[in-house]
C-alpha positions in Angstrom: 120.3 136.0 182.0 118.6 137.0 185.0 115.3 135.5 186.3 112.6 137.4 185.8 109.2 137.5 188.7 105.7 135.5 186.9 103.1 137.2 187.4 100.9 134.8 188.9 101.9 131.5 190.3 99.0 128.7 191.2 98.8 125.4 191.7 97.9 122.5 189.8 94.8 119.9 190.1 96.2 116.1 191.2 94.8 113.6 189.3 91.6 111.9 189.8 90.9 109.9 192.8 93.8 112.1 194.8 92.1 112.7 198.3 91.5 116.1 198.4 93.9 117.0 201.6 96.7 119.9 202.4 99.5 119.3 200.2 97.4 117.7 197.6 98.5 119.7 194.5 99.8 118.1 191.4 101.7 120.9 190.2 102.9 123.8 189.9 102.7 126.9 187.6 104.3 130.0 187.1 103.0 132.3 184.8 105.1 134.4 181.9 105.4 137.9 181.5 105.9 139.9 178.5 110.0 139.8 178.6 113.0 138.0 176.5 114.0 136.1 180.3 110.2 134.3 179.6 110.3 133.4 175.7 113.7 131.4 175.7 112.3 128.4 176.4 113.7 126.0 179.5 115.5 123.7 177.4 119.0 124.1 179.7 116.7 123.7 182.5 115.4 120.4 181.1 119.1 120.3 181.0 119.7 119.5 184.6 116.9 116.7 184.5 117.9 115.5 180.7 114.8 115.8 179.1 115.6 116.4 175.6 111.8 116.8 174.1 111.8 113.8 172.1 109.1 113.9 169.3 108.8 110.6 168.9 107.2 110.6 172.3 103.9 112.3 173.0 101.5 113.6 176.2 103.5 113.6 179.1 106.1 111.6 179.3 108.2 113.7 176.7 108.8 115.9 179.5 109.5 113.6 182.3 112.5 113.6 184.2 115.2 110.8 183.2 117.8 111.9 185.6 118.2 112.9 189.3 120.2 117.0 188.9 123.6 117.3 189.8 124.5 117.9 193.6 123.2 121.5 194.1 121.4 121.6 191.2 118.2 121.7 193.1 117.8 122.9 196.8 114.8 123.2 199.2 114.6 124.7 202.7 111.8 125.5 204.9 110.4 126.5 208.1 107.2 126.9 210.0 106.9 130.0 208.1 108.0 129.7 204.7 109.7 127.2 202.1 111.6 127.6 198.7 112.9 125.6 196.3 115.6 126.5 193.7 116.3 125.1 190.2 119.2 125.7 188.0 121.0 128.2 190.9 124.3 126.7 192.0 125.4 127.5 195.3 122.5 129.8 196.4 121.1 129.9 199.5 117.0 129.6 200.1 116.3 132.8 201.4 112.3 134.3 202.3 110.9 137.4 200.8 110.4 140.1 202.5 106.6 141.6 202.1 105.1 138.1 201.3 101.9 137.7 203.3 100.7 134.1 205.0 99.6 131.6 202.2 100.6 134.0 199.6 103.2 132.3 196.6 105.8 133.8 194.5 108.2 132.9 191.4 110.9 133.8 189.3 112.1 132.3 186.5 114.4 132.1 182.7 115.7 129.5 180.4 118.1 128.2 183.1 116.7 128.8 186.6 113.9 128.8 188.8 113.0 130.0 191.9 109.8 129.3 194.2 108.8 130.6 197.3 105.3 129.9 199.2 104.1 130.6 202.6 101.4 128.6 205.0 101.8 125.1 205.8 99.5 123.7 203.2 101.6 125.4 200.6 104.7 124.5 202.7 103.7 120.9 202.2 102.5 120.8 198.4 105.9 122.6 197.7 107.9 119.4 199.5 106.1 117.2 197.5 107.5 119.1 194.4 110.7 119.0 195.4 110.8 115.2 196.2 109.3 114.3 193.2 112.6 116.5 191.1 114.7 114.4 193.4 112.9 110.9 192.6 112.5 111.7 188.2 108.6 112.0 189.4 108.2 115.0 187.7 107.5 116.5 184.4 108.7 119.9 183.0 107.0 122.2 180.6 105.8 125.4 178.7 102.4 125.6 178.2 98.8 126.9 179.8 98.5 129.4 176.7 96.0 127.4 175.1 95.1 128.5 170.9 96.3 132.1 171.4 99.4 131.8 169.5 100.0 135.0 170.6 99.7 134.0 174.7 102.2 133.4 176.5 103.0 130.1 178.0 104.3 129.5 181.2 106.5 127.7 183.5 104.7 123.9 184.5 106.6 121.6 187.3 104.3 118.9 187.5 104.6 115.6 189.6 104.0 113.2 186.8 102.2 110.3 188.4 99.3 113.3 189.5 98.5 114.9 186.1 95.1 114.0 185.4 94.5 111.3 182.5 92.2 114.1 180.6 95.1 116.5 180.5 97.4 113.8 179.4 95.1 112.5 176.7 94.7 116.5 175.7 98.4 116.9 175.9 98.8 113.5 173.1 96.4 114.7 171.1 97.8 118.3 170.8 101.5 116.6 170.2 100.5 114.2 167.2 98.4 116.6 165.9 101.6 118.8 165.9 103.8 116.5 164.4 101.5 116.2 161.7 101.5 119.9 161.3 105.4 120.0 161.2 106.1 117.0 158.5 102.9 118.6 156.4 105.3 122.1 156.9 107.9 120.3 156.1 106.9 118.8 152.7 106.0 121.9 151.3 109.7 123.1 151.0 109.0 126.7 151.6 111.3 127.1 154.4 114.1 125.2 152.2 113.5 127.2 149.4 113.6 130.3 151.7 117.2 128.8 153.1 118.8 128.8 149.9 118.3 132.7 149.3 121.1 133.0 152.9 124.3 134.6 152.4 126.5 137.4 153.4 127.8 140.6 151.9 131.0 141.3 154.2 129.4 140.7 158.0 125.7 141.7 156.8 123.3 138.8 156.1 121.9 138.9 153.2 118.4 136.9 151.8 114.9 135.8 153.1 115.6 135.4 157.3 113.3 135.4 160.1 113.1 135.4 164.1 110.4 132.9 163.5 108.9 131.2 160.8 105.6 128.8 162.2 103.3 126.8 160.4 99.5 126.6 161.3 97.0 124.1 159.9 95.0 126.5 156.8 91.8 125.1 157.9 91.9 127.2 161.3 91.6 130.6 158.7 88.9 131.6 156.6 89.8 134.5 153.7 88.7 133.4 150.6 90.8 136.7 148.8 93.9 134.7 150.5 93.4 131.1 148.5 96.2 128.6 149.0 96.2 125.2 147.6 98.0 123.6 150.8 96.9 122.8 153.8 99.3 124.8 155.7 99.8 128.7 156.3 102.8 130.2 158.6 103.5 133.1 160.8 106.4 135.2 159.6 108.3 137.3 161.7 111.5 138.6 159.5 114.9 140.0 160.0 114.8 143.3 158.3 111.2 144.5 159.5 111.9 148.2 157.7 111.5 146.4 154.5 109.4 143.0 155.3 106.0 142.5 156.8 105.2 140.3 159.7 102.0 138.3 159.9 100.4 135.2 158.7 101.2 134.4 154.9 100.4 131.5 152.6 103.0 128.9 150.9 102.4 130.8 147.6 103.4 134.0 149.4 106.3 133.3 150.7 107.2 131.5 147.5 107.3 135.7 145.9 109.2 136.7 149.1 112.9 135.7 147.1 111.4 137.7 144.4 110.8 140.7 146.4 107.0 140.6 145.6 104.1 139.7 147.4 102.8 140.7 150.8 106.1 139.9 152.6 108.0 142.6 151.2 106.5 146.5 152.2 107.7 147.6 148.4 106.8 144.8 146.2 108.2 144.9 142.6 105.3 145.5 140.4 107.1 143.1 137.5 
């Protein structure tokens, strides 16, 4: 897949007590457009530095670095003009581009390459520092910056781990064990088993209750007292076959009538 340009790219505070001088940055972001290249995920980028997004561990460090890329695997050149670095992009060759004004910053990216290019010397500098810390496993890689929008989209974060700020960290642990909790709750419902079990085929077409996505969210977040449930999570629903089945956000007990083809899942419920 081919990389595809983020609309925005900015840096990233350091972490408390940094001095604030040129080259200072703890990161990096690149923003995410609306495009399949930017909701892939980056997991064969993590790839390259074997992160493997461990649940067991939270905040931070279940994005850190654990290994040094393969020769090539990451590549950096500058001048007095411009620098670039280059993830995931075997063999290519750090190249400027053309129209980009002094201290203005630019990036491209997918699920298995990245590509950065700044210009100035403080920008010059911070980008070094990113670069060393890929080579050194002082860095952390991401998705996030979409905050509670489930619908926002969440970009592309190269951070040098020993500069996020501890509030950001502590943020970050919070949000993952409050999303573990959020997943076993999910998962002890059995709706997505149940939902599993209705799979098969009929020739090559699949047949039964499938999705593109399927996500639970804490019921407390929602307030609709005609939609009562009696657990405490919901789930967004985004199915296969969308000329017959709704998408949206649908209770345990819904989707429990979706096999039946009742409910609010399915456009023409059975009446009986």
């Amino acid at each position: 897949m081919s990389m595809r340009e983020a609309p925005k790219v900015r840096w990233l505070d350091a972490a408390e007590g940094t001095p604030r001088k040129p080259g200072m940055a703890g990161g990096i972001l690149l923003e995410a457009d609306f495009c399949a290249e930017h909701e892939r995920g980056i997991e064969r980028i993590w790839n390259f530095f074997q992160i493997t997004e461990d649940l067991k561990l939270v905040g931070p460090e279940r994005y850190k670095a654990k290994a040094v890329p393969p020769k090539g695997g990451v590549v950096f050149a500058k001048n007095q003009r411009w620098a670039q670095i280059i993830i995931g992009m075997f063999g290519a060759v750090p190249r400027c581009i053309r129209g980009l004004k002094k201290g203005e910053m630019r990036g491209e990216w997918c699920e298995d390459r990245c590509r950065i290019t700044v210009t100035g010397s403080a920008n010059i500098r911070r980008l070094e520092r990113i670069y060393k810390g890929l080579l050194s496993k002082n860095a952390a890689i991401w998705m996030g910056g979409a905050g509670n929008n489930p619908f926002a989209r969440p970009s592309f974060v190269v951070y040098l781990y020993d500069q996020i700020p501890s509030a950001s960290a502590e943020q970050m642990r919070k949000l993952h064990e409050d999303t573990n909790a959020l997943l076993a709750t999910a998962e002890a419902t059995g709706i997505e088993k149940r939902l599993q079990a209705t799979h098969g085929n009929i020739g090559f077409q699949p047949t039964g209750c499938r999705w593109y996505a399927l996500a639970p969210r804490w019921a407390r977040t929602f307030s609709d007292p005609k939609r009562p449930t009696k657990y405490p999570v919901i789930f967004w629903l985004n199915p296969y076959d969308q000329k017959h089945y709704n998408s949206g956000w649908f209770t345990v007990e819904e989707l429990t009538l979706w096999p039946q083809g009742k409910g609010p899942v399915c456009k023409e419920a059975k009446t009986s």
